[in-house]
TIDOKOL-562872 format. One line per 3 residues: their letters; for each residue x, y, z of C-alpha. Coordinates in nm, 4 decimals, always signed. Layout:
N
A = X:Y:Z; ...
END
This chain:
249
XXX = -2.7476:-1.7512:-0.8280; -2.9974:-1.9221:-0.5974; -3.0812:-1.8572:-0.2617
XXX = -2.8867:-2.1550:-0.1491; -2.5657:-2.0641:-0.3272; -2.3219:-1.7865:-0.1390
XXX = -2.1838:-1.5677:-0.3606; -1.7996:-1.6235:-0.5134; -1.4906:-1.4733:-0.3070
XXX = -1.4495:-1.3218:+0.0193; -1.5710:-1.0102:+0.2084; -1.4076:-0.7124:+0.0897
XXX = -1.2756:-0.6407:+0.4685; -1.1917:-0.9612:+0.5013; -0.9154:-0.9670:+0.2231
XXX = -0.7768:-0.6355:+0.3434; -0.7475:-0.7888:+0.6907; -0.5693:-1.0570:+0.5515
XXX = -0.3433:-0.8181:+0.3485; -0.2240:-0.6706:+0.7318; -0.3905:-0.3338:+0.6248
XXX = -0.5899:-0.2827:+0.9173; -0.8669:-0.5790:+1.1739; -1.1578:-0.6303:+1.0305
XXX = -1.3696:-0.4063:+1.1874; -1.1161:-0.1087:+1.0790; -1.1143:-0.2221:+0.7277
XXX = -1.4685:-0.1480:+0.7256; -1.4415:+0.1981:+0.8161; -1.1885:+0.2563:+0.5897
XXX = -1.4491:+0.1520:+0.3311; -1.7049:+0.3515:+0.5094; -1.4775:+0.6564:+0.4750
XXX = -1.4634:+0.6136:+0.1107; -1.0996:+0.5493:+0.0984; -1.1260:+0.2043:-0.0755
XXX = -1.1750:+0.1063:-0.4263; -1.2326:-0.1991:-0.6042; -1.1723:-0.1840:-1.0105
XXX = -1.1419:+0.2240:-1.0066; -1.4527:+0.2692:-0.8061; -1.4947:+0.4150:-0.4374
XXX = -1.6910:+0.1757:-0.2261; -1.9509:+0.2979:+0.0114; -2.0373:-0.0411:+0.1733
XXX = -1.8402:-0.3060:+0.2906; -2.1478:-0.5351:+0.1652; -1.9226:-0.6613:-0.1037
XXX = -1.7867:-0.9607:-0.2338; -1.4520:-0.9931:-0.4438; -1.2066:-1.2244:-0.6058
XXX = -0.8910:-1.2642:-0.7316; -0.9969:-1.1013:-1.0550; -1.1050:-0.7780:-0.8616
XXX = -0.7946:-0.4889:-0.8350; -0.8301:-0.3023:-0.4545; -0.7034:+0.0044:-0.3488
XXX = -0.6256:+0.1755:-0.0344; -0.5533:+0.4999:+0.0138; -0.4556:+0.5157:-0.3799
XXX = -0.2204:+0.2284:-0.3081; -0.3329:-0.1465:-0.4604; -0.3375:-0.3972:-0.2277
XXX = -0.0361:-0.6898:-0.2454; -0.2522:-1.0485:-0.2332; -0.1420:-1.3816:-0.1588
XXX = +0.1553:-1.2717:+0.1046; +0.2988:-1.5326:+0.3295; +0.2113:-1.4586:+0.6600
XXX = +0.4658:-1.3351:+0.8854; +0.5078:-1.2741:+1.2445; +0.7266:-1.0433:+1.4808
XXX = +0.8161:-0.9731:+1.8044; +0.8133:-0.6631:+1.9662; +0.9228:-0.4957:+2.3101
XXX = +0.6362:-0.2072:+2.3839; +0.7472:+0.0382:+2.6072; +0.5163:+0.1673:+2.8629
XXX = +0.3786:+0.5224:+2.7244; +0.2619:+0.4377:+2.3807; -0.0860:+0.3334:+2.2610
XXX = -0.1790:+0.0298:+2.0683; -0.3664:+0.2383:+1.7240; -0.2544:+0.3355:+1.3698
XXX = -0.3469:+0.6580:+1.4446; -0.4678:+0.8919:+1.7360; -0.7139:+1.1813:+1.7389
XXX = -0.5024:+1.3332:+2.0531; -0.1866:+1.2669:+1.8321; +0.0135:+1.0881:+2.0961
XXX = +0.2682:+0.8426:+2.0318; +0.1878:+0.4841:+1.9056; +0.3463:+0.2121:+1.8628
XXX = +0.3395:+0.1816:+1.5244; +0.4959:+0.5423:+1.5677; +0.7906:+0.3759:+1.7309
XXX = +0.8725:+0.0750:+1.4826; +1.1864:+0.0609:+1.2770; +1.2114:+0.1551:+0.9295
XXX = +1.1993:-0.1691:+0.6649; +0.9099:-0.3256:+0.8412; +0.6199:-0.3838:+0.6086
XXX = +0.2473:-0.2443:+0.7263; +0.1602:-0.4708:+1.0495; -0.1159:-0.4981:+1.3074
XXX = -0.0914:-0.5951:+1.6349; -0.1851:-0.9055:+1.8020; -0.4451:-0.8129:+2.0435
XXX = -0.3337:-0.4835:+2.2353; -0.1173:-0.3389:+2.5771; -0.2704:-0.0554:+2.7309
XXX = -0.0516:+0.2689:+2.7128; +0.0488:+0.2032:+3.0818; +0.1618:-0.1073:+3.0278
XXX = +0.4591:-0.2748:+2.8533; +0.6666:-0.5992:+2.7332; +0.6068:-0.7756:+2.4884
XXX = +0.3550:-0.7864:+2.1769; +0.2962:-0.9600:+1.8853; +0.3175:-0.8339:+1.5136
XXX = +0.1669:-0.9472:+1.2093; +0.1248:-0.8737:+0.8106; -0.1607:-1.1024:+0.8155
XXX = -0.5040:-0.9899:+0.9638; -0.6650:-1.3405:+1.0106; -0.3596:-1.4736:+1.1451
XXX = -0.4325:-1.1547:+1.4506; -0.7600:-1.3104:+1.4944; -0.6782:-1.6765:+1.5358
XXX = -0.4101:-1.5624:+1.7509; -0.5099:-1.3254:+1.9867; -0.8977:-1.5024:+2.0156
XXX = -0.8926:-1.7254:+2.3446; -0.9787:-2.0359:+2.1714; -0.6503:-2.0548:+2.0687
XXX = -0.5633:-2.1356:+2.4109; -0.2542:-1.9465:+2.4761; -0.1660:-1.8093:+2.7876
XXX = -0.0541:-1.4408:+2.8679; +0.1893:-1.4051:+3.1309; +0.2827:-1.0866:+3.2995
XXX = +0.4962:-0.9710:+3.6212; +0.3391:-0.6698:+3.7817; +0.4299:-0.4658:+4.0837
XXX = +0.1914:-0.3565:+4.2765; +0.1003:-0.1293:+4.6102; -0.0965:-0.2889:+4.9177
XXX = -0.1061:-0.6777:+5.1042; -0.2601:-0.9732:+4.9862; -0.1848:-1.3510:+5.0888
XXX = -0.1528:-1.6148:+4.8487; -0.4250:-1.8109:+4.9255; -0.6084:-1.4934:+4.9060
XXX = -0.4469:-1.5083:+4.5458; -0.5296:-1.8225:+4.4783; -0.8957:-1.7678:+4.4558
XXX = -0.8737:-1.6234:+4.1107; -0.8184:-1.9353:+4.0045; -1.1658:-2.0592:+3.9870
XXX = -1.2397:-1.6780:+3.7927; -1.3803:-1.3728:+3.9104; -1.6223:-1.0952:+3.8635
XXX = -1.5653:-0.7141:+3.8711; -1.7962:-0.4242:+3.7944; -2.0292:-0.6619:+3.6011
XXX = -1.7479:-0.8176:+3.4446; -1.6787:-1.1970:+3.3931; -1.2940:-1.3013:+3.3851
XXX = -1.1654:-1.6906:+3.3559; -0.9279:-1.8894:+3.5431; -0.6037:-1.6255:+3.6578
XXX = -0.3015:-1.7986:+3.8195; -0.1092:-1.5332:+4.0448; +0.1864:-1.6105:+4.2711
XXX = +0.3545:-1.3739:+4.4475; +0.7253:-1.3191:+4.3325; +0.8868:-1.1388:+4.6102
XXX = +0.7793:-0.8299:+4.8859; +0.9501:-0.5428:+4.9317; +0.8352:-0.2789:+5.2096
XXX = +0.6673:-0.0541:+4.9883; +0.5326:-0.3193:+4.7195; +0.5202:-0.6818:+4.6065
XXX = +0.6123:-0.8237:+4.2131; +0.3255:-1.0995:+4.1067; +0.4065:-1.3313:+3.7939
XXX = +0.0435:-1.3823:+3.6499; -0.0773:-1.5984:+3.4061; -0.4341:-1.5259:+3.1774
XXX = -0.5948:-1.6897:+2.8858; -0.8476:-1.4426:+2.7674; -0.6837:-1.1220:+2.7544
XXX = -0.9608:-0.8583:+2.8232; -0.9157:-0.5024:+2.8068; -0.7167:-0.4359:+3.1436
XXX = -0.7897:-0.6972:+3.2932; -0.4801:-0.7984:+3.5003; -0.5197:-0.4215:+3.6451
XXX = -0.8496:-0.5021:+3.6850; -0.8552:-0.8677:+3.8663; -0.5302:-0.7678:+4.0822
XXX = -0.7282:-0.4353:+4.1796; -1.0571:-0.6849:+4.3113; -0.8014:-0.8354:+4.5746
XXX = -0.6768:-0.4615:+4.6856; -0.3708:-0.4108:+4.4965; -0.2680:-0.1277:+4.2972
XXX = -0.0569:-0.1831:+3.9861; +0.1846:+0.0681:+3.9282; +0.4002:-0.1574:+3.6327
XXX = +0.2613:-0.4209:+3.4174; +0.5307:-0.6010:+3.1874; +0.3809:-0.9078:+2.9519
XXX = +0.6788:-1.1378:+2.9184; +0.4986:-1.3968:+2.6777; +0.2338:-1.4483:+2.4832
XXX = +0.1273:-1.8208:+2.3627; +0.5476:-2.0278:+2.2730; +0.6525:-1.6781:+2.2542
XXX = +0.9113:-1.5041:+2.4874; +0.9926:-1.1445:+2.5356; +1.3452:-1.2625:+2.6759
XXX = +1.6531:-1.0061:+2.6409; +1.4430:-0.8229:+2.3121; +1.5270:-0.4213:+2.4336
XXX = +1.2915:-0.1630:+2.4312; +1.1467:-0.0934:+2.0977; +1.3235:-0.3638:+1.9384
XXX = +1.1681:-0.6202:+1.7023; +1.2452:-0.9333:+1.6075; +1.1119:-1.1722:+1.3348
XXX = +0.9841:-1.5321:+1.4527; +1.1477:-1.7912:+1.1801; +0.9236:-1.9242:+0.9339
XXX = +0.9608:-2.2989:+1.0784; +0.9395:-2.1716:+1.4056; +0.5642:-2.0189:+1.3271
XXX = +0.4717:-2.2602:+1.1497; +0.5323:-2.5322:+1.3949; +0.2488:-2.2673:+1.6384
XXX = +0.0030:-2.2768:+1.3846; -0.2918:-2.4919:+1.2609; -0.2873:-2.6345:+0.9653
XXX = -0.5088:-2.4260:+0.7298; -0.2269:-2.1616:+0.8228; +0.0659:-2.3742:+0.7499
XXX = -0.0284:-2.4210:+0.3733; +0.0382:-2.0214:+0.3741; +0.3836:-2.0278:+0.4970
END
């Protein structure tokens, strides 16, 4: 092989991403851990290149290849965290998920706190297409929240703002209705950074005490209950999805 020439097959982390094992970043510590092997053999790096040919293994179990991707809905309640697996050993959400469903990964993430809706997937590149912003699909959200602001004030956010060193796009917020204790705000986001309605609504003086995502991208949370799931139809996702995805389906 020349310099030139890229060596056959994919990254090793890669393909279990796209198996729905774990993101890409967790498959490689799973290979880092030494709980991956490819032909009989523990890895130690995820430096590695493999094919079709090549028989992987995680955890003892061989990994299933060449599954359609599929995609669910899911109603998070508030309380849970967004991991496979915590150190503290509180609840997750994949803690929470009815029996039957195969091994998913979530579609970016909810903060503990928060709740509503979230997306579920077998396949780890579709995640990444998904939940990356150039995608283009917009997060909404209804939050309630402690202390005044005006909507004009509100309206700022629109041309993006900056907190603790912290860059955030375009955020459309409206107030909803005012109580005399708090107000409900519908927002809308396209990025998706880690807390970052909290964060944004926070800048203007307001407190969030409840965060609820009701959609993310064509997708509603609608009547789904708490902890409830709910498969998106096959012609429904693939109408959503580019077309290097739709030759999957």
């Amino acid at each position: 092989m020349t310099d030139t020439e890229k060596p056959a097959g994919d990254r090793i982390a890669k393909v279990i991403a796209r198996a729905g094992i774990a993101s890409r970043r967790d498959s490689e510590k799973l290979i880092t851990e030494g709980r991956v092997t490819v032909n009989g053999k523990t890895l130690k790096s995820p430096a590695l290149n493999v094919t079709e040919d090549d028989e992987i293994a995680v955890d003892g179990e061989v990994l299933k290849r060449d599954i359609p991707p599929r995609l669910w809905r899911y109603h998070k309640p508030e309380g849970l965290l967004t991991t496979h697996k915590d150190p503290e050993g509180r609840k997750t959400v994949f803690d929470s998920l009815p029996a039957g469903l195969p091994r998913v990964i979530s579609v970016g993430r909810l903060d503990m706190n928060s709740e509503g809706l979230m997306l579920l997937t077998n396949d780890g590149d579709l995640a990444r297409l998904l939940e990356h912003p150039s995608t283009g699909w917009t997060r909404r959200y209804r939050a309630r929240a402690f202390g005044r602001v005006t909507q004009a004030r509100l309206d700022s956010l629109k041309k993006g703002v900056e907190v603790d060193g912290v860059k955030y796009g375009p955020v459309e917020a409206k107030i909803e209705r005012e109580t005399a204790s708090h107000l409900w705000i519908t927002v809308a986001i396209k990025e998706g950074k880690n807390r970052e309605v909290r964060k944004v609504l926070d800048s203007v003086g307001l407190k969030v005490n409840r965060l609820i995502r009701t959609a993310y991208g064509p997708f509603q949370l609608g009547s789904l209950g708490a902890r409830e799931v709910d498969e998106v139809a096959r012609r429904v996702l693939k109408d959503q999805l580019p077309r290097e995805f739709r030759r999957k389906l």
